[in-house]
C-alpha positions in Angstrom: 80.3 129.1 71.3 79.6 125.6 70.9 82.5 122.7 70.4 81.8 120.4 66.7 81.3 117.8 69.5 78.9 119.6 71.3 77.0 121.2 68.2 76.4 117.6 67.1 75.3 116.4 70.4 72.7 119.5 69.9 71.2 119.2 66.4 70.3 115.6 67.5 68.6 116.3 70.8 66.7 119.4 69.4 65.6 117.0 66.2 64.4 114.4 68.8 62.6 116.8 70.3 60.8 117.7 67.7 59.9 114.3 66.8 62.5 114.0 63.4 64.1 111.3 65.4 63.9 108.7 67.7 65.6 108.1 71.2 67.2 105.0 70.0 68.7 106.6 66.5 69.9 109.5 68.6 71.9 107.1 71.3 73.7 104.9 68.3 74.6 108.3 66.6 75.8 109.6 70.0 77.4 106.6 71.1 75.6 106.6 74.7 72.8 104.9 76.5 69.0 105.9 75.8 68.7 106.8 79.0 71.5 109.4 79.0 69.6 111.3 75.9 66.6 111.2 78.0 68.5 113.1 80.7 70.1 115.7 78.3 66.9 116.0 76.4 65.3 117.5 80.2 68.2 119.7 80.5 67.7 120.8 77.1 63.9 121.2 77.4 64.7 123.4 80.9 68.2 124.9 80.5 68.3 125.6 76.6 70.8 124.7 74.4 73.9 125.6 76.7 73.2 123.1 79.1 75.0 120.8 76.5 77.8 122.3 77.4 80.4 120.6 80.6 79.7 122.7 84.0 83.1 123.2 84.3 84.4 124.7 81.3 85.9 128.0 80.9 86.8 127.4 84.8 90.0 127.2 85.9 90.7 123.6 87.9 91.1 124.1 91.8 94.4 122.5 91.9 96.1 124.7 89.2 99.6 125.3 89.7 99.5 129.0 90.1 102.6 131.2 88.4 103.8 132.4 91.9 104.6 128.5 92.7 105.8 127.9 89.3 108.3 130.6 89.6 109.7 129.8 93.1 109.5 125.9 92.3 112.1 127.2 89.1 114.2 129.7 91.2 114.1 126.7 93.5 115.7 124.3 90.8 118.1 126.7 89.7 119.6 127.0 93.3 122.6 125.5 94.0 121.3 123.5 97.1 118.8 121.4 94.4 120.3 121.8 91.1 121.7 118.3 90.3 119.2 116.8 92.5 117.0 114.2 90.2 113.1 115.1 90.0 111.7 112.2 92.4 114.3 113.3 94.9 113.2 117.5 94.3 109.6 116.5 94.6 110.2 114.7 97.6 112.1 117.8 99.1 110.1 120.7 98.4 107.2 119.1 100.3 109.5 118.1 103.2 111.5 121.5 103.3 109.5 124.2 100.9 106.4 123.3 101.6 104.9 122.9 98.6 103.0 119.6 97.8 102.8 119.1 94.0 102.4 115.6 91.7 105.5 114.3 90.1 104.1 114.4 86.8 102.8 118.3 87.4 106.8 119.1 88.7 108.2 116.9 85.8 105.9 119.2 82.9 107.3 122.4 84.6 111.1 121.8 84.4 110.8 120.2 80.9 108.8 123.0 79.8 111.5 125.2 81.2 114.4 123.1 79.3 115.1 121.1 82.9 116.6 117.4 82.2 117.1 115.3 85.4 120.4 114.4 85.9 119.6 110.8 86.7 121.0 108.3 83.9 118.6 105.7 82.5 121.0 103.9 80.6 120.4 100.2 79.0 122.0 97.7 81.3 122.4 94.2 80.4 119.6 91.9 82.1 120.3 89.7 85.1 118.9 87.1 86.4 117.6 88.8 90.3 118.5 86.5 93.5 115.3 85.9 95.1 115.6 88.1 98.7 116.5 86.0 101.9 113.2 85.2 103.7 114.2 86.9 107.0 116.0 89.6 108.2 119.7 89.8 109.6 120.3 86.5 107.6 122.2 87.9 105.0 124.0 91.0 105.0 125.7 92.5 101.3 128.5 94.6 102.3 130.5 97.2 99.8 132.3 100.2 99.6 132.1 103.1 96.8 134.1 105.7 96.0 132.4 109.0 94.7 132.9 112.8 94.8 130.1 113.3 97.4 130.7 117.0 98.6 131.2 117.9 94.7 134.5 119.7 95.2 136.2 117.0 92.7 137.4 115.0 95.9 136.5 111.6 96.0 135.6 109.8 99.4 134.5 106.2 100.5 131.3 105.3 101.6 131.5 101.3 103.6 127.7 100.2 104.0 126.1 97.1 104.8 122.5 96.6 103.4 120.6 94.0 104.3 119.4 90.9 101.8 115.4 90.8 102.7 114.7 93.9 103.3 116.5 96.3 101.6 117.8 97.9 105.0 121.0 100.0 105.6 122.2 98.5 108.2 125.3 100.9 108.7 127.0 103.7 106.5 130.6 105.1 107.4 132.8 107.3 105.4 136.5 107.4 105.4 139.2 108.9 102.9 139.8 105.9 101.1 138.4 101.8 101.2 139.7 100.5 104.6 139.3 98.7 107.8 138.1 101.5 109.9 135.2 102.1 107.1 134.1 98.6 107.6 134.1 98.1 111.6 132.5 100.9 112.1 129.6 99.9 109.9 129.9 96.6 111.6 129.7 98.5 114.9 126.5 100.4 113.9 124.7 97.0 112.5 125.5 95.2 115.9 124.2 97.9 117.9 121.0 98.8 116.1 120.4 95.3 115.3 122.5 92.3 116.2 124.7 90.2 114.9 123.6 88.9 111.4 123.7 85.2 110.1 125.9 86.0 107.0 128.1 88.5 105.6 128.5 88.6 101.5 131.4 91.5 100.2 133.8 91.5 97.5 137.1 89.2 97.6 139.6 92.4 99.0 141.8 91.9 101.4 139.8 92.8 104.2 137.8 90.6 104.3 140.0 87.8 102.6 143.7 87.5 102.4 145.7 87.8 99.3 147.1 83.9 98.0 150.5 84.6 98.7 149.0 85.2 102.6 146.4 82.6 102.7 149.3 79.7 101.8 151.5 81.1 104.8 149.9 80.5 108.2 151.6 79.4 111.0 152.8 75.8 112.5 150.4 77.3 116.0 147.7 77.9 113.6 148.0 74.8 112.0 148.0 73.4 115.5 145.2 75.3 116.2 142.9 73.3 113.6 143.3 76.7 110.8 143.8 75.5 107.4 143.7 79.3 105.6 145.2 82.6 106.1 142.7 85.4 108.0 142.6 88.8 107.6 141.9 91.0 111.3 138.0 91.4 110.1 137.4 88.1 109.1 139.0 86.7 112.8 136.2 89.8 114.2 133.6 88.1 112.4 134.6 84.6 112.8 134.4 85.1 116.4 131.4 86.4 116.4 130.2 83.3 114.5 129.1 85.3 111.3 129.4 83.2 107.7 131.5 85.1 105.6 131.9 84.3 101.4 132.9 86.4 98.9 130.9 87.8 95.4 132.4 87.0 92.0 131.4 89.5 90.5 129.4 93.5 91.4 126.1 92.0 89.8 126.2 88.8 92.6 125.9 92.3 95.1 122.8 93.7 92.9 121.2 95.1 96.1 124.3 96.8 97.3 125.3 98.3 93.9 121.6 100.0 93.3 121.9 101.4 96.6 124.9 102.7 95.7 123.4 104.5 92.5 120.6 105.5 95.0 123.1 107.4 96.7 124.9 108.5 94.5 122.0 110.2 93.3 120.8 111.7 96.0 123.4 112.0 98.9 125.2 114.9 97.4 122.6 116.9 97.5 121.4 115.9 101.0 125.1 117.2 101.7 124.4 120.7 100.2 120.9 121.5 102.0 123.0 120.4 105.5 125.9 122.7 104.4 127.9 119.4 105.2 131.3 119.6 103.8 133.8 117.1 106.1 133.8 113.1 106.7 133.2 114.0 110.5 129.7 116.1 109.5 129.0 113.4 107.0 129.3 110.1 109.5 127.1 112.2 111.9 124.6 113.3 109.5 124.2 109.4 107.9 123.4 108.3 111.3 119.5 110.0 110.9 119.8 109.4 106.9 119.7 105.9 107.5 116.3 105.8 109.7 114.7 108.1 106.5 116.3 105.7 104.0 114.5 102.5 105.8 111.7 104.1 106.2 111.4 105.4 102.0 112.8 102.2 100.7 113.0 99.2 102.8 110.4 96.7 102.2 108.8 93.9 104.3 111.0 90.0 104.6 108.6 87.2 103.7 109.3 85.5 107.6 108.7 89.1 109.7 111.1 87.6 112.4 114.2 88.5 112.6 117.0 86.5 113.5 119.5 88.8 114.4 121.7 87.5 117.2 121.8 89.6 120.6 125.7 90.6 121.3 126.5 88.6 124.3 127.6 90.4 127.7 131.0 88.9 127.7 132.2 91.1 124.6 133.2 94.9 124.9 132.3 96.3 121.5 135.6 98.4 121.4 138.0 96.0 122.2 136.2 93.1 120.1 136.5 95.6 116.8 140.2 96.2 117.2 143.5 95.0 115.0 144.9 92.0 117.4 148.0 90.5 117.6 149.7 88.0 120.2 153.3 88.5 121.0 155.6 87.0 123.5 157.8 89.4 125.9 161.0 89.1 126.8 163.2 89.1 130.2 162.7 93.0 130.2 159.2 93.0 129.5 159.8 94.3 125.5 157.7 93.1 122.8 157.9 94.0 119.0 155.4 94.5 116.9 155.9 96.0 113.3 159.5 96.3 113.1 158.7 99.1 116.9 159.4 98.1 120.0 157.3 98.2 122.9 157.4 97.6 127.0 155.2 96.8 129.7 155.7 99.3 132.4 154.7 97.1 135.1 157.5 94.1 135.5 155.3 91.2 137.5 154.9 89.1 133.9 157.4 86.1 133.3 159.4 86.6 130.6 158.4 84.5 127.1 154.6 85.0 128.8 152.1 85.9 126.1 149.9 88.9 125.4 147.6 90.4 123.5 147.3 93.6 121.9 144.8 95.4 120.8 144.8 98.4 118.3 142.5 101.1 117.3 141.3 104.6 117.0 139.2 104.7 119.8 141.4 103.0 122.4 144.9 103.2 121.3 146.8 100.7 122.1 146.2 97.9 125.2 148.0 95.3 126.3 146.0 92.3 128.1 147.4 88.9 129.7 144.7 86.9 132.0 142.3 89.5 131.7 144.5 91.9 133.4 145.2 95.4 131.1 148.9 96.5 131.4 150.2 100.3 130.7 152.9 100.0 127.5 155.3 102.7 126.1 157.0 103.0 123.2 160.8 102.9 123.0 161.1 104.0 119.3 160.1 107.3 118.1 159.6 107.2 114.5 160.1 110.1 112.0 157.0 112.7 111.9 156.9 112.7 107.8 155.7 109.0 108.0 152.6 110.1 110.2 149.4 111.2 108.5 148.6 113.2 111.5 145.3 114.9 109.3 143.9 111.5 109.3 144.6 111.4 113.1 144.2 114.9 114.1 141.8 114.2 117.2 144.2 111.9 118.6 147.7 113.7 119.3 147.3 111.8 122.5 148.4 108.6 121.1 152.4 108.0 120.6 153.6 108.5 116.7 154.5 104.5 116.3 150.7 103.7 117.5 149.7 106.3 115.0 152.0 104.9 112.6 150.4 101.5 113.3 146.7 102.7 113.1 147.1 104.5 109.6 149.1 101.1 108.9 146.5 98.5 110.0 142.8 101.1 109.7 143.3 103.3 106.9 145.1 101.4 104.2 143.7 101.8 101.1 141.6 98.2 100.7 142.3 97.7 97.1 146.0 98.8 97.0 147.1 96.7 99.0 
């Protein structure tokens, strides 16, 4: 049966056909060209009436979603690996994982048909006025940290990430228990080693990065000596010797690149969690290692100057001992040192005493005493109680003295912003 559309387009052909019209009167009626009523009139003429009618109707489309992959796709949503993931993010994993390749706006008419909202947020945000990206890459650097419940068992967790300014790039992601210093030289660690040392490095004003006022107005006469004119905090003398510009952002919205990745994350990380069965900050810092290479490759664009200017690391610097706490000290007649209200000695005696060292502190090589580029064995001679170690924290490293543990959860995995 003919459409009103089509039964128009009918009485007017078979009228010109019989010569109760013209060509021309028929086209302004129509709204289409003379020569397109020539055409139909030939169909017409050879086909009959029905030829009026579209090819295609009554057919059902070749790409039409068929029920069996409009249930699964549901069963799939309802799952607990992919139910709060958003709809881009669910598109984007049922082709990589299911195997099954469908439009955004076909997926988005099944799950609001079904009563499906995406959990992604589009709430009204003031407007700001957006920095203009850094022309190259590895010349700016926008570092953060963000707490969030990412394994969704009502725990929250720290993600430390640098991202960088012209491209978008992660750069490094590490997770810890809370904001710290381990978070952030390890992410530092992972930028240096997949791509160099950047220009510039723009975080928040914690005391990581930059020391409280009561600490910046208190430096030492040596210091002073030593042409220092503020207080530094252990990552800022890391970076400082590695040449890297440090300043801090006034406010969240100075870091806008940072903070959307955060909300990119947050969106889609816990769920990338779930289809890994990854439940621990171990599994999670091993997993983020590939996520960041799939990141780049989704969302990073292209700097307006393709050449990077990353610095190489030079030779002279091993990576573990650069991204360690240091302190100098000065040893006495017996070889002792203190350091954090512990005491310490070298257990080989050939140093002078008042001679000073440096130590070095960190996870990965405990503690290490140098003078001249010589590393000298040091024990503990204070044991302190076992109710002031956070030996969970620490749990592959029983190997380590309880005062260097002590001074580890101390100096690494402080809380950032409560302190």
């Amino acid at each position: 049966m003919l459409k009103q559309k089509d039964l128009k387009r009918a009485t007017l052909i078979e009228a010109c056909i019989k010569g109760q019209c013209t060509v021309k009167q028929v086209a302004i009626a129509l709204g289409i060209s003379e020569r397109r009523v020539k055409q139909i009139k030939k169909e017409v003429k050879e086909n009959g009436v029905k030829s009026i009618q579209h090819g295609n109707r009554g057919r059902k489309p070749k790409n039409t979603i068929s029920d069996e992959t409009r249930k699964r796709i549901l069963e799939l949503r309802s799952s607990y690996e992919y139910e709060i993931s958003n709809f881009k993010h669910f598109q984007e994993l049922l082709k990589e994982r299911e195997n099954i390749d469908i439009s955004y706006s076909a997926l988005y008419n099944i799950l609001r048909k079904a009563g499906i909202k995406s959990p992604k947020k589009h709430r009204k945000t003031k407007l700001h006025h957006r920095r203009k990206r850094k022309e190259s890459e590895g010349m700016m650097l926008q570092a953060d940290g963000t707490p969030f419940d990412w394994f969704g068992n009502g725990e929250k967790y720290s993600l430390h990430g640098f991202i960088d300014d012209a491209t978008g790039k992660i750069t490094g992601l590490y997770m810890c228990k809370n904001e710290c210093l381990l978070g952030y030289l390890e992410v530092l660690r992972q930028t240096i080693e997949n791509y160099g040392i950047p220009i510039s490095l723009y975080p928040d004003k914690y005391s990581v990065f930059f020391p409280p006022k009561k600490v910046n107005d208190h430096i030492t006469i040596e210091e002073q000596l030593n042409g220092r004119e503020k207080g530094i905090t252990q990552f800022g003398r890391i970076v400082e010797e590695l040449g890297i510009e440090m300043f801090p952002a006034s406010s969240p919205q100075a870091k806008g690149r940072i903070e959307r990745l955060w909300e990119t994350l947050q969106s889609r990380l816990v769920t990338e969690f779930r289809i890994n069965h990854i439940t621990r900050i171990e599994s999670a810092n091993e997993f983020l290692k590939s996520y960041i290479i799939k990141y780049n490759t989704q969302f990073s664009v292209i700097a307006t100057n393709t050449k990077s200017v990353y610095l190489k690391l030079p030779k002279r610097y091993d990576l573990d001992e650069l991204l360690c706490v240091r302190f100098e000290r000065t040893i006495d007649n017996a070889g002792v040192f203190s350091l954090n209200n512990s005491k310490f000695q070298l257990k080989e005696k050939t140093l002078p005493p008042k001679t000073k060292v440096q130590i070095y502190i960190s996870q990965k090589i405990g503690m290490r005493v140098k003078c001249n580029n010589k590393i000298y064995d040091v024990e503990s001679l204070e044991i302190i109680s076992k109710d002031k170690i956070d030996n969970e924290s620490l749990e592959y490293h029983q190997w380590l003295s309880n005062v260097v543990i002590e001074l580890i959860n101390e100096y690494y995995l402080k809380d950032a912003k409560a302190s």
